[in-house]
Structures are given as structure tokens and as C-alpha cells.
GUGU-452454 format. One record per residue (C-alpha): x, y, z. Coordinates in steps of 0.1 Angstrom, whole numbers, plus 2048, in hexadecimal, padded with zeros to 3 digits. Each point is the difference from the previous one (the first is absolute). Layout:
<sites>
XYZ...
</sites>
This chain:
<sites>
80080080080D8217F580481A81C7E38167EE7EB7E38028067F882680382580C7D98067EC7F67DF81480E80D8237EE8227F87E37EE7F38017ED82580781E8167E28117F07EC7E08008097F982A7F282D8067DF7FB7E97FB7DF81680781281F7ED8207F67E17EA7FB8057EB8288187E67F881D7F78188207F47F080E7E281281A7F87E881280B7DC8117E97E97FB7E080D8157E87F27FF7D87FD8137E97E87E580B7E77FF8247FC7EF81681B7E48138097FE8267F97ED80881E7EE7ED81B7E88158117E38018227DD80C7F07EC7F881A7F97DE8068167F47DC8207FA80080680E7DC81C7F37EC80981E7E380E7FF7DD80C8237F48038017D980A8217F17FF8097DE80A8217EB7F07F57E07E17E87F68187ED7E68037E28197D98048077F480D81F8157FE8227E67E680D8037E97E28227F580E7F17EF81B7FC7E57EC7F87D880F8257F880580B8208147DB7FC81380A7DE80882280A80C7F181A8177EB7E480C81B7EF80A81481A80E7DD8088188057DC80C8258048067F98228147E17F28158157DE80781A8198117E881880D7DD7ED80D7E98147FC7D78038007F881A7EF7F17F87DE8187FC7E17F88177E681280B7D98018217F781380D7E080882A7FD8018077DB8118247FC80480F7DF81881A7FC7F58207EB81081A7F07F982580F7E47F18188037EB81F8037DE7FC7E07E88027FE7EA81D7E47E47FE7FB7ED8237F17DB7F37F27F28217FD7D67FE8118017DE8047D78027F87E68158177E480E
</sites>
């Protein structure tokens, strides 16, 4: 990954991890990795426990930000969720979430909250 790439995804995160916040969400945790990937952001909303994908985008040439969140990364998230509530027990419900931010010339960027975005 080109440092353009991962510097838009850590901005896309940070502004992901406010907009959450900004709308009652606590952050328990950033980047949380297994042998699989990681988890953008996993979140308190209430009673969920909410397991976020961040996807940022500058351009729709790729299709929309959400699009990537496509059955192999949702099953990898999955996974990862198992990993984190294996180390941390928990019973507050499991929940996926994806932020979709689309970056826009001369206007702020778009930030689309998908609540239950998949199931496990």
C-alpha cells in the first residue's frame, strides 16, 4: 500500500472514529489486528458491541466506498469479531457497521454511517 493510500485510510478512520463519537459512540479500541487483517474500529452503541469497517474513497471509479465490503473482507471481519470477543467476553450484542466516506473536491467530504450492514 502506497503511503497516499494508507495516510487517506488513517484520515478516513480518524474522521470515521469523531462522526461515530459525535453521534454517542464510545471507542474501545482502533486497529485491531489478528493473523487476518483487523478491524478499523470497534465501538460501545448502547447495548452493541459494534465491529466498524472504514472504507474511503476519492473517486467512484472503484464504485462506492461501501462496495468494498464485499463477502470475503465481511467474513474476515467476522472472524476477527470472534478473535476480539474470545479475548475480551463480552455481553453486549455483536453488531457490523461499515462508514463509507467519500472524499469531495471544494466541499466536505461525505460520511454515510450503515448501521447492521451484515450479519454474521
Amino acid at each position: 500500500m502506497t503511503d497516499t493510500r494508507q495516510a487517506l485510510g488513517r484520515w478516513g478512520e480518524d474522521l470515521a472514529a469523531a462522526y461515530l463519537q459525535q453521534h454517542g459512540m464510545v471507542i474501545l479500541e482502533r486497529n485491531f489486528r489478528g493473523k487476518r487483517g483487523e478491524v478499523d474500529i470497534i465501538a460501545r452503541d448502547g447495548e452493541d458491541l459494534v465491529f466498524v469497517e472504514v472504507k474511503t474513497r476519492r473517486s467512484e471509479v472503484f464504485g462506492i466506498p461501501q462496495e468494498a465490503v464485499n463477502w470475503r473482507k465481511r467474513q474476515q471481519i467476522i472472524h476477527l469479531a470472534e478473535i476480539y470477543l474470545q479475548r475480551h467476553p463480552s455481553l453486549l450484542q455483536p453488531r457490523f457497521d461499515v462508514v463509507a466516506i467519500m472524499v469531495r473536491p471544494h466541499a466536505d467530504p461525505l460520511v454515510e454511517h450503515l448501521p447492521n450492514a451484515f450479519t454474521a
